[in-house]
C-alpha positions, 0 to 999 in steps of 0.5 A: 492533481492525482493521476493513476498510471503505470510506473514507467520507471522503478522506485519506492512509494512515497508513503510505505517505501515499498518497492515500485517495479517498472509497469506497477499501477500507481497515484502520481500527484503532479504537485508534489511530484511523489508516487504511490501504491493504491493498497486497495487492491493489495490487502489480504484480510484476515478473520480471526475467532478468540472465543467467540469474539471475531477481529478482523485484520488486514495487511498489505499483500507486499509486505508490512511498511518499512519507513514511517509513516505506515500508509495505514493499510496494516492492521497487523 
């Protein structure tokens, strides 16, 4: 079961590694006992024109991943 809570303690998530701080919304799966960072929340999109053809891409606001796998919220 996925619960969304805030981080009581610090750490990193589970499928980026990124840093999570004390108070940080986060998905903790009670099966696996992990937790996560939602991106949703956290992704800057960027528009770009290269001669009139339009690329949208996206990255996470805290950072690129550092571990593998990627959460898949960077296109960047």
């Amino acid at each position: 079961m996925i619960k969304i809570m805030k981080a009581k303690y610090p750490g990193r998530c589970s499928r980026s590694g990124a840093p999570i701080q004390t108070g940080d919304e986060i998905a903790y799966n009670t099966d696996t006992r992990t937790a996560y960072i939602t991106c949703e929340d956290d992704v800057h999109t960027i528009t770009l024109n290269d001669q009139g053809r339009y690329r949208t891409f996206t990255r996470n606001a805290r950072g690129r991943c550092e571990d593998s796998p990627c959460c898949g919220c960077c296109t960047i």
